[in-house]
N, C-alpha and C positions, 0 to 999 in steps of 0.2 A: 505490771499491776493490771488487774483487769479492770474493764469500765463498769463504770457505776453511774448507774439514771437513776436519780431520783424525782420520780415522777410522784407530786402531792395534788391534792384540790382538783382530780379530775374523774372525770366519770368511770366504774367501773363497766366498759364495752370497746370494741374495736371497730372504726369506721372506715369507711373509705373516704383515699383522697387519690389525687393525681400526683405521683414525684416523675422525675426522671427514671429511664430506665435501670433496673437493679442485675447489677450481676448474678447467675446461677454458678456458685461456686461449690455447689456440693461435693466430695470426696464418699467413695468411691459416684462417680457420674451416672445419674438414672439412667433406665432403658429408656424410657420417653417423657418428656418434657412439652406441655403445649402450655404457652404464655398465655395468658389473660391482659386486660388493660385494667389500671388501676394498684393500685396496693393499698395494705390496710396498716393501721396503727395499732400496734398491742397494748393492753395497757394495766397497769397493775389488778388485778383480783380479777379478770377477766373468768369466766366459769372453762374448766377443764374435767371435762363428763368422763368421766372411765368407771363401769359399770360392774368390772370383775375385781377380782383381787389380783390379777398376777397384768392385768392394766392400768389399776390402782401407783403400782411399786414399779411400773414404767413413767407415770406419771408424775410420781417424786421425783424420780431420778431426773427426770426433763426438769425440774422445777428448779432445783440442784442449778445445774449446769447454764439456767435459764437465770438465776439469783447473779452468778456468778459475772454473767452476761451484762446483765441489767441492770442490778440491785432491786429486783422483785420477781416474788412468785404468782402464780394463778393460783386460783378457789378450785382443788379437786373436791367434784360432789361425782352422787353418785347416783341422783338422780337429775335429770334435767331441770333446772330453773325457772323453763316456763317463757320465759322470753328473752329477749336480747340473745347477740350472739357468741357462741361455743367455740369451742376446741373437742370434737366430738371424737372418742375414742369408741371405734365399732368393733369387736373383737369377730370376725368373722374370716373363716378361709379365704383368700384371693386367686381366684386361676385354679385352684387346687394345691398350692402352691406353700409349704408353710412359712416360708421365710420374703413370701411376697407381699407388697403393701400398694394401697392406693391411697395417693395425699391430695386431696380439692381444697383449694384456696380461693374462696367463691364471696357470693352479697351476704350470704347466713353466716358465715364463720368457715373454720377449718374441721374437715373432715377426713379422719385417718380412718383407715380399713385395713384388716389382716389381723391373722393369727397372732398369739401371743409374741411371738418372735417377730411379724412383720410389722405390729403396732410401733414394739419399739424401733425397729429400723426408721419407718417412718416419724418418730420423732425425733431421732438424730439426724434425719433428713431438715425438717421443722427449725432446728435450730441453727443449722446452719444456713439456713435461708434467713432467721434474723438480721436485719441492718441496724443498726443502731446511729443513726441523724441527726445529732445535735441534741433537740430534745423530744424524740420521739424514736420508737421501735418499730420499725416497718416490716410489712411481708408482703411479695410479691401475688398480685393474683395469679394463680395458673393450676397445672392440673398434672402428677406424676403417676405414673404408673411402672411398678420396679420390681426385679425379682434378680435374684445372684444367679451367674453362671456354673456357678461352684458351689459344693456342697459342702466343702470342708475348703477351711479357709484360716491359714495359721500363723503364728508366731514361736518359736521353739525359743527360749530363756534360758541359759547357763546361769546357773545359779553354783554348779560344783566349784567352778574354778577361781569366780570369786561372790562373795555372799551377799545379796541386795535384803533390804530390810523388809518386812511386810507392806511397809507404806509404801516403797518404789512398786513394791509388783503389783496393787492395787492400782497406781498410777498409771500406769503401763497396759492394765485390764481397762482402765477409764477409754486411755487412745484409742486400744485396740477399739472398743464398743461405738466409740463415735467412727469408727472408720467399716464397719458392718465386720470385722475378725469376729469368728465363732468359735474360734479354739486354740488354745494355748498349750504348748507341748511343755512341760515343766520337766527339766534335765536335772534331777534332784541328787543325782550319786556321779562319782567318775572317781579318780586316782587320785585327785586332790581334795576331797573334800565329801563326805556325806551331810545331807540337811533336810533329812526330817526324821523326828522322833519316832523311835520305834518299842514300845515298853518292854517285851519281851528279851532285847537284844542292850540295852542301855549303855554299852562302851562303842556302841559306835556313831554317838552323839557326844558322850564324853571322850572320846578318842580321836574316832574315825573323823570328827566335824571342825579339826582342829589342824594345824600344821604349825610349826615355828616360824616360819620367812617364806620368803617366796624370791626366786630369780629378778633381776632389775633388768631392764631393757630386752629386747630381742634374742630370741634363743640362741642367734648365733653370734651374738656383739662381743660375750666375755670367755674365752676358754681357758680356764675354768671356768664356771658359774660364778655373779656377788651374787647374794643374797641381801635380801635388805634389812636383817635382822628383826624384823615385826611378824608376831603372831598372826593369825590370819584364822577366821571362821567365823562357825555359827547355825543356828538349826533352826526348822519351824519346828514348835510343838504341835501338837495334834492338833488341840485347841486351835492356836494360830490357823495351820494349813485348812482347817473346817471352814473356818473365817472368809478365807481367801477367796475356795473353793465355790463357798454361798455369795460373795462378794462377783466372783464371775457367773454366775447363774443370772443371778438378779439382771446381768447386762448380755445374757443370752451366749455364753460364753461358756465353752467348756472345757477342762483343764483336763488332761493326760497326762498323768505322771508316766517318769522313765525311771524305771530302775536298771540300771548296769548289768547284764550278764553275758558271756561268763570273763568277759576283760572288765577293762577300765575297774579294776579290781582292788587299787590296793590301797585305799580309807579300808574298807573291809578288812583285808588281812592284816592291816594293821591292830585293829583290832581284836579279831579273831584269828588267828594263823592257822588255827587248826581245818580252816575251812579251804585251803587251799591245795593244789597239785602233789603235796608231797610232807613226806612225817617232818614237822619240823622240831626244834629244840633251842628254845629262845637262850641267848646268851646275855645276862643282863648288864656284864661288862661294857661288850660292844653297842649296845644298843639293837642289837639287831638278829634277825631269823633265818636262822642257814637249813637251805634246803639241802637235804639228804638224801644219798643214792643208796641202793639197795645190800649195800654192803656199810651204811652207817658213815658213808662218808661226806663231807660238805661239797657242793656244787659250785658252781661258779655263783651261778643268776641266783644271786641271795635275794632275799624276801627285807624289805625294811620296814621296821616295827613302828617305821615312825610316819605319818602321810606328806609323801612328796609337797618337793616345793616347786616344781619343773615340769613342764609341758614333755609332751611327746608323748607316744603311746610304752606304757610301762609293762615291765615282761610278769606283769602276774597272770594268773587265772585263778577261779573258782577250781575246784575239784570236783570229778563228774561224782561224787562219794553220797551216802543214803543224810551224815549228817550237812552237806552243800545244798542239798537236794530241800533235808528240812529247814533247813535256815530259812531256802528263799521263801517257800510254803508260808513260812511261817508270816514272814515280810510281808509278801505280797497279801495275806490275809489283813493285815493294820492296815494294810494301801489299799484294798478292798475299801474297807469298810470309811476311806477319808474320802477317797474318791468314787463317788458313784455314776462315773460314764463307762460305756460299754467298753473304753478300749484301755488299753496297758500295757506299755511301751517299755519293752525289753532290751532296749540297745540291739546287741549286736556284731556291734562292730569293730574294727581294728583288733583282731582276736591273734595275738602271735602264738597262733595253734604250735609251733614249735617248741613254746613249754610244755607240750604234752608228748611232745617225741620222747622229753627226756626224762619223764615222771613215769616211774614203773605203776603207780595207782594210775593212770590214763590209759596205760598200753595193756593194763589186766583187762581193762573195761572193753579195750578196742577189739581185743580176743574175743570175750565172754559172750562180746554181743554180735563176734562177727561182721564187723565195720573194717571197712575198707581203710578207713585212714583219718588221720586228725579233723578231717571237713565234713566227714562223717560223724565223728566224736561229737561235733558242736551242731551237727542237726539232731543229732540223738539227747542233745543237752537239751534245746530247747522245744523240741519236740516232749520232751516230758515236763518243760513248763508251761508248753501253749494247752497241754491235757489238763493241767490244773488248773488254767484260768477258765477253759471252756465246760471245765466243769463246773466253777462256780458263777458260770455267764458273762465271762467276759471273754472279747477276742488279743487277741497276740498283734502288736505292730513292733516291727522293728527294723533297723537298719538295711541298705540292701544285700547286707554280708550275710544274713540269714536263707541268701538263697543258694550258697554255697555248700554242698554235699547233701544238698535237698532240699526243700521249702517246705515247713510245718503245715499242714495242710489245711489249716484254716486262718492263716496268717494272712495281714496288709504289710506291704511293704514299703519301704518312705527311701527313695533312691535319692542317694547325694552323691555318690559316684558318677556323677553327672547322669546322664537318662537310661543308660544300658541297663541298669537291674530294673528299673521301672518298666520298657518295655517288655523286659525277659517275663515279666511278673503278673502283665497284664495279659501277653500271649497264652499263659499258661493258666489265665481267668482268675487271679489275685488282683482283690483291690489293692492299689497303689495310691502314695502321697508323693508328688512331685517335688522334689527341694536339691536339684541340683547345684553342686558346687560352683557350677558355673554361672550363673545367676540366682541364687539364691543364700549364699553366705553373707551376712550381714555384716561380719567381723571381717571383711576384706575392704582395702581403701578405695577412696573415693575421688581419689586424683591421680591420673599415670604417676605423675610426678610425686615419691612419697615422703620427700621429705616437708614438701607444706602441708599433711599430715599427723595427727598424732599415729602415736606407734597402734601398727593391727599387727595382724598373723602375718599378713603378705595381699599375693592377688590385688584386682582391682576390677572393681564393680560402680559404675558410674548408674546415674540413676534412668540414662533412655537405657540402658542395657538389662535394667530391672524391669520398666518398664513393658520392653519387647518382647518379655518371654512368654512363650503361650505353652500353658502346661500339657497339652496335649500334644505329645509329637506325631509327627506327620508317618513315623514305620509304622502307626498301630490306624486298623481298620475301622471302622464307625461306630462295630459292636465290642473289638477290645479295646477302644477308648471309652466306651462308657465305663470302664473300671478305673478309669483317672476319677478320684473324688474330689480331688484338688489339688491345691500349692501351697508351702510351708517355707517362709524364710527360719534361716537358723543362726543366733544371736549368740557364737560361744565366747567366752569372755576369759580368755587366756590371757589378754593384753586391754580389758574392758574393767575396772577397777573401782569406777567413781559412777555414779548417776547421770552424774550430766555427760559422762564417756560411751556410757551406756543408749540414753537420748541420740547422743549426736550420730550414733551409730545404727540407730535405728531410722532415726527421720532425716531430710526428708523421703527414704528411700521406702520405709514400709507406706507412704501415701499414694506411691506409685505400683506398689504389689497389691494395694488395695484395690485398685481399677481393675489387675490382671486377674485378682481371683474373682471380681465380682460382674465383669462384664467380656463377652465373647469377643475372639481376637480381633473381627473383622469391624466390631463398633467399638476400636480404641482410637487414638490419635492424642499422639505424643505432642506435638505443637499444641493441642487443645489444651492439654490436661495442664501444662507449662504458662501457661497465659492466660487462661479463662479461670483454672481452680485451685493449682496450687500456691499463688502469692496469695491470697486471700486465708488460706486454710494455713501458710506459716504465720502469718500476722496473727490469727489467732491464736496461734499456739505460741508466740513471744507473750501475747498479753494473756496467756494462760500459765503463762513459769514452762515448757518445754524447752528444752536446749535441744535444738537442731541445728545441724550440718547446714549454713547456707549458700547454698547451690552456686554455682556459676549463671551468670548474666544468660538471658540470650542476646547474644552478638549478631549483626548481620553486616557484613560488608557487600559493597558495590561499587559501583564506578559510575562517578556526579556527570550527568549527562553534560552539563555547560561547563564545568573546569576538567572536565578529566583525572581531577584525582577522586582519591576512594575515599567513601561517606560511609562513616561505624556509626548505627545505629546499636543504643545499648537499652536493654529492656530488663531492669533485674527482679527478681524471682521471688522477691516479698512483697507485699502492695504494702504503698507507702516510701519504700527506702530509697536509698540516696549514694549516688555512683562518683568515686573519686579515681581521675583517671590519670595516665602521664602518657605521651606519647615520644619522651629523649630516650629510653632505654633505663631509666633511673626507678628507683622504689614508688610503687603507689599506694599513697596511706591516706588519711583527709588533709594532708597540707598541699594535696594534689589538685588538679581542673575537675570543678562541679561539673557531674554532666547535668545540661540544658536541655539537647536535643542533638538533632544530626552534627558527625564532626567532620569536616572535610580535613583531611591528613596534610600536612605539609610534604613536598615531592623531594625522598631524598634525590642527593644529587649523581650524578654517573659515576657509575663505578660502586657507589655506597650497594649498603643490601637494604634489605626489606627493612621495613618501620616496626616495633614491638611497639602494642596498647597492652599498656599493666594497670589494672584496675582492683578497687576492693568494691564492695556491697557495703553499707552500712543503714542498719534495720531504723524502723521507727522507736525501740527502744535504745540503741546507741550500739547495738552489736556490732562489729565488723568481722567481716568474712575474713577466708585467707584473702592473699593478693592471690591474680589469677591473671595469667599471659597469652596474648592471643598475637599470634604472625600475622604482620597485614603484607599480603603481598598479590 
């Protein structure tokens, strides 16, 4: 439940007082931070000056989140009041900088500086410097000065595999905006599922958006597949996705759509068959679309008319054909006109060009146009789509499989094959998006150990190992790393089903992607971020309705100078919560040893092994963590 002040019978102004010193617990961590002495007290109707309109609807939105906070908003005027003290929004460039801000917290009130984009940063900065003390709202005196390392700064959403509702991905827009994310990569088509309406095409919202069941547990737990016998889908409409769209604007956020080509194809051909590799002839007995070889006979790799219920990459493709070609025109035209950012996120990837070895329509084309081979085929596909985006001004991003039999020549590419297409990409003076597999999969566990896990894809991705990653790798030189724009985790949700599955997978790991993409590698520090900002920043997100992952304790052992045995100091990672431990080797849950403070170990005896500390977290709302095992030895 969030806190609620109800502050009545007091002045509207903000004064100074003396408190104790206040944690800076900001996510992502300013460039610079100089303290003041003093803090002030905020107090309901206090004046919040914002003199534009697009300062105005930063201003709500802080009011929002500040109500939430609180239980009260400030007086947005929009002219200055004349006396007493503000919350002064200055919309002016900083450094040259657009998405840099300067925040003074001084004797006059608070004064934010920056562009449209850095105002609002700086008042996500603003509010998370609120304290809230009993019966008063404090703010630290001090003075920041901030700007991102990175230019592009992202969250990629699976929304194909299974369907989240308007409300979750506005929620999700919210985090992002308080954590400074500016773009959201929205993964709207794959093999299981199409979801957003398209008027001209309309069976592949009524088809394509739709499956019967979907596989139970891990793809490799049952051979055969269960299925779990429930339908599964769902669509934005236009309307809806506009919604969305303006809904991330508002918090300085911009949304990229993906449309799938020419894999991850078959919602599409489900719906349309004609738009695939080869003549087909639906059978309506079987349920299903047998592709045919050029003597009319059926193939193996049938087409199914119905949208998978199973992961893996599926042996369809588009057809490289004049009506494949219009479809996507056509598509990409409604996607145009929903999404109005420059870029347009073509997939790419996982393409088993091998269905094109054996489609006499692929291998007319590979003649005709004189193409070397299927890798060819697929830079010749999308080379005739990035002409039709840049014709109507937009650019091409896609996968780093796009740079396979050629690189469309005005394409960005987003390497998940760990960094090798990124730096191929950058060498070759292609802007790139960093999102390697190897730290940046969001959809990988969070524990070596995967069974005190819920079920993911696999991998394991711990949160210093998110932390550590610096998107610019060390093969590219000074001038072809300026083409690194930034870093993009990727949220696919094959095994992510629920919202709060979704939550726990995200956080608290995108808290720590937020530091990498917002601040240069050599001014991070993982022990900071761990104990100075992120217990603070989960506690608020428990008393804000977020389900998050909560972290493993920091543990220290050592060896007790006066008894000689080891002293486990335990520090856990929500401010607030409460550590139940065991030290017999047995389960630890709350019927276990409160920790107090340092524990000196009992010595086992000769011969014996080392001591296991099993502990759980348990938050200030009542959450408990998993258990979590540490060798003391």
């Amino acid at each position: 439940m969030n806190r609620k002040l109800l502050l009545t019978g007091v002045l509207v102004l903000m004064c100074a007082i003396t408190l104790p010193a206040q944690n800076i617990s900001i996510v992502p961590q300013p460039k610079t931070i100089r303290m003041g002495e003093g803090h002030w007290v905020l107090q309901p109707g206090t004046a919040l000056l914002a003199t534009t309109s697009d300062a105005r609807k930063s201003a709500a939105i802080f009011n929002e989140m500040l109500e939430a906070k609180t239980g009260f908003q400030l007086n947005i005027l929009q002219y200055s009041p004349g006396e007493g003290p503000v919350i002064h929004l200055e919309e002016n460039l900083v450094d040259g900088q657009e998405e840099a801000y300067y925040l003074n917290i001084g004797d006059g009130g608070v004064h934010i500086k920056g562009s449209g984009k850095g105002l609002f940063y700086g008042l996500q900065s603003l509010i998370q410097l609120l304290e809230v003390r009993e019966s008063a709202v404090v703010l630290p005196q001090l003075e920041i000065s901030d700007a991102p390392a990175f230019g592009y700064r992202g969250i990629m959403l699976d929304v194909s595999r299974h369907f989240f509702s308007s409300q979750q991905i506005k929620k999700i827009l919210d985090l992002m905006a308080q954590l400074k994310f500016n773009t959201m990569h929205w993964h709207l088509t794959d093999d299981q599922g199409w979801r957003l309406e398209i008027k001209k095409y309309p069976k592949l919202t009524t088809i394509g958006a739709w499956r019967d069941s979907t596989i139970i547990g891990q793809y490799y737990d049952f051979q055969p597949f269960i299925y779990d016998g429930m339908p599964h889908g769902g669509y934005y409409s236009q309307e809806e996705a506009r919604a969305i769209v303006q809904y991330a604007a508002d918090r300085k956020i911009t949304i990229i759509p993906e449309i799938e080509l020419p894999g991850h194809s078959s919602a599409v051909l489900a719906a349309y068959p004609e738009l695939g590799s080869f003549d087909v002839n639906r059978d309506e007995g079987k349920g299903t679309i047998a592709a045919l070889n050029d003597k009319g006979e059926p193939l193996d790799n049938d087409i199914s008319s119905q949208v998978p219920g199973y992961w893996g990459v599926h042996y369809n493709i588009y057809g490289p054909t004049p009506e494949a070609y219009q479809f996507l025109e056509d598509v990409l035209s409604e996607v145009m006109e929903i999404f109005p950012g420059e870029y347009i996120h073509i997939g790419g990837d996982e393409v088993p060009k091998d269905h094109w070895q054996t489609s006499a329509i692929a291998q007319k084309v590979i003649k005709k146009e004189k193409l070397a081979d299927e890798h060819e085929l697929q830079s010749f596909f999308i080379r005739r789509i990035e002409q039709f985006l840049n014709k109507n001004g937009r650019k091409l991003i896609g996968w780093d499989e796009i740079l396979e039999g050629g690189l469309a020549p005005n394409a960005t590419v987003m390497s998940w094959r760990g960094e090798k297409g990124g730096i191929a990409a950058a060498k070759m003076g292609h802007d790139v998006i960093m999102t390697p597999n190897s730290h940046m999969y969001f959809d990988h566990y969070q524990a070596e150990d995967k069974t005190t896990e819920p079920l993911a894809i696999g991998g394991f991705l711990p949160l210093e190992k998110v932390y550590g990653y610096n998107p610019v790798p060390e093969a590219l030189t000074t001038e072809e790393g300026k083409h690194v724009l930034g870093v993009q985790a990727n949220l696919w949700t094959e095994y992510l089903a629920t919202n709060n599955k979704m939550e726990y997978y995200l956080f608290p790991r995108a808290l720590a992607l937020a530091e990498v993409a917002w601040k240069p590698k050599d001014e991070k520090n993982y022990q900071s971020f761990i104990e100075d900002r992120l217990p603070y920043r989960l506690l608020d997100f428990e008393e804000n309705g977020v389900f998050f992952r909560i972290p493993e304790a920091d543990v220290e052992i050592s060896i007790d100078s006066e008894s000689g045995r080891h002293k486990v100091e335990i520090q856990p990672l929500v401010a607030g919560a409460r550590v139940y431990y065991t030290l017999d080797g047995h389960k630890a849950d709350q019927t276990g040893s409160l920790y107090a403070g340092p524990i000196l170990t009992p010595i086992p005896g000769e011969g014996q092994g080392p001591l296991t500390l099993r502990y759980v977290t348990v938050t200030p709302g009542g959450r408990s963590s998993n258990e979590f095992q540490v060798l003391i030895e």
